[in-house]
N, C-alpha and C positions, 0 to 999 in steps of 0.2 A: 245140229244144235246140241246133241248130247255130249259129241264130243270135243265140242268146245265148255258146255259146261265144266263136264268133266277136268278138260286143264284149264279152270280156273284157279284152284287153290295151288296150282304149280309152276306155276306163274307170279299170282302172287308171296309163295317161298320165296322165288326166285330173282326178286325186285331189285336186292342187293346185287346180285350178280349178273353184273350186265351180259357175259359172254353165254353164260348158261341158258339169262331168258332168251337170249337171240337164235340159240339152239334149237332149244324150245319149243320158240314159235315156228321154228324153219319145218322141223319134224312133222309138227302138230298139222300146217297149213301143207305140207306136200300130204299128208294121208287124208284130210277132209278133200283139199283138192283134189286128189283120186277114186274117191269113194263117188264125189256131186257131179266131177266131168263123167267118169263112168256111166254115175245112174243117167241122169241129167239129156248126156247127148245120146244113152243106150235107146233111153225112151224115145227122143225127137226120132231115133233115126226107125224105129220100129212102131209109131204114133198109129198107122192103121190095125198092125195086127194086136199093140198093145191096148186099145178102143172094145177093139173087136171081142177079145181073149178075157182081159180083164174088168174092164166097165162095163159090158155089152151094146147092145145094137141099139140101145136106147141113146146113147150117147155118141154117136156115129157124128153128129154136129159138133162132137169136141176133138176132131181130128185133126184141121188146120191149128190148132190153136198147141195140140202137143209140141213140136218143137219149140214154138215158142217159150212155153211154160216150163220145158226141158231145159230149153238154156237158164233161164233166169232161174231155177232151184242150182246149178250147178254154179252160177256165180252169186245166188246168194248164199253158198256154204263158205264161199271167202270173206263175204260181208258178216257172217255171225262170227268168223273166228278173229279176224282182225279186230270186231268189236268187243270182245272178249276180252283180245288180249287189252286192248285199250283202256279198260275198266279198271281192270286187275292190275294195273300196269300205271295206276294213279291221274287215268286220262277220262275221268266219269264225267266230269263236265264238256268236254271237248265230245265223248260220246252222247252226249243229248242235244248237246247244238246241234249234235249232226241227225240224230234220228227226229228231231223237229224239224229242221229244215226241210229234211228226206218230204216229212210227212204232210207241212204244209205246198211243197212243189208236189208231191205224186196227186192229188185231188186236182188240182186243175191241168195239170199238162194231161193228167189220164180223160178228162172231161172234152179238154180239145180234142185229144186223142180217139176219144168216142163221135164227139160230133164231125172230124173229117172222113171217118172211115167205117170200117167194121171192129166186131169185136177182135177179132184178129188183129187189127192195127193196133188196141187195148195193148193185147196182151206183149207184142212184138215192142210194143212202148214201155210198157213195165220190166222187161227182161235189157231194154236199152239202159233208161235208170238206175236198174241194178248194176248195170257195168259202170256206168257213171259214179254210183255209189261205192263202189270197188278201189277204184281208182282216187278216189277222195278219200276214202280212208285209209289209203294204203301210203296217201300225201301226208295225213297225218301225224299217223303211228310212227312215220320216218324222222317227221320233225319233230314229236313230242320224248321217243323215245331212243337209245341207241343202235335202233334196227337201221340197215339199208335200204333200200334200193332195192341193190343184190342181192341182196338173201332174200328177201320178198321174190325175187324174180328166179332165183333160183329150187325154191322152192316148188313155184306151181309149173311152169315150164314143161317138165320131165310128164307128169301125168295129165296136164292136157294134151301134149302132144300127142301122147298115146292113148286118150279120149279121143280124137279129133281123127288120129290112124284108124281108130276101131271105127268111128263114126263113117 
């Protein structure tokens, strides 16, 4: 989240120049992407000893639940920065229909989601949404503004891959 704050005002500099913001954003979304797959899947993959190490023994019943909650920080660091740029980027209504929708759907599917399962299923459901949400705004920002596809794709690609190696 910081550093997508952070390139807010340079983004919106950069409104006029379609090839710069696209840059930009390409830069911006491979280094948050590398920072939240890193942290993100470093934690799922290490959920017992980081329980263990860091929360303590008191929290020993939030160890199924680490990968899950690994994944969904590491794809929601794609979700703040794509909404970011969406903002900044003249897309502030297009970004609230979406964070309303998000937020009337997450209450009830996370509700069924509680009553078919465990909190686990919760949580492994909210890191699905999140991908869901990923991918909707990433349908967006392609149609709203001069970005691709590809440059979205090229962007995260490189350090998830190498999230997912390390993983």
């Amino acid at each position: 989240a910081p550093m997508s704050r952070a390139a807010f005002p340079v983004y919106s500099r950069l409104r006029a120049d379609p090839a710069g913001l696209a840059d930009a954003l390409r830069r911006m979304l491979s280094s948050v992407t590398a920072v939240t797959f890193a942290t993100g899947l470093g934690v799922a993959a290490v959920a017992n000893d980081f329980v263990h190490v860091v929360l303590g023994d008191k929290w020993v019943g939030a160890i199924p639940l680490m990968p899950w909650l690994g994944l969904f920080a590491a794809v929601y660091g794609i979700v703040r920065t794509l909404d970011m740029f969406l903002v900044a980027t003249g897309g502030e209504r297009a970004s609230s229909l979406l964070a309303l929708a998000f937020a009337f759907l997450l209450v009830p599917v996370l509700w069924f989601s509680g009553q078919q399962g465990s909190i686990v299923g919760i949580a492994a459901t909210k890191a699905a949404m999140a991908f869901g949400l990923v991918l909707l705004l990433a349908y967006v920002v392609t149609r709203l503004t001069a970005v691709t596809p590809g440059l979205l794709w090229a962007a995260v690609w490189p350090p998830m891959l190498a999230a997912m190696i390390m993983f």
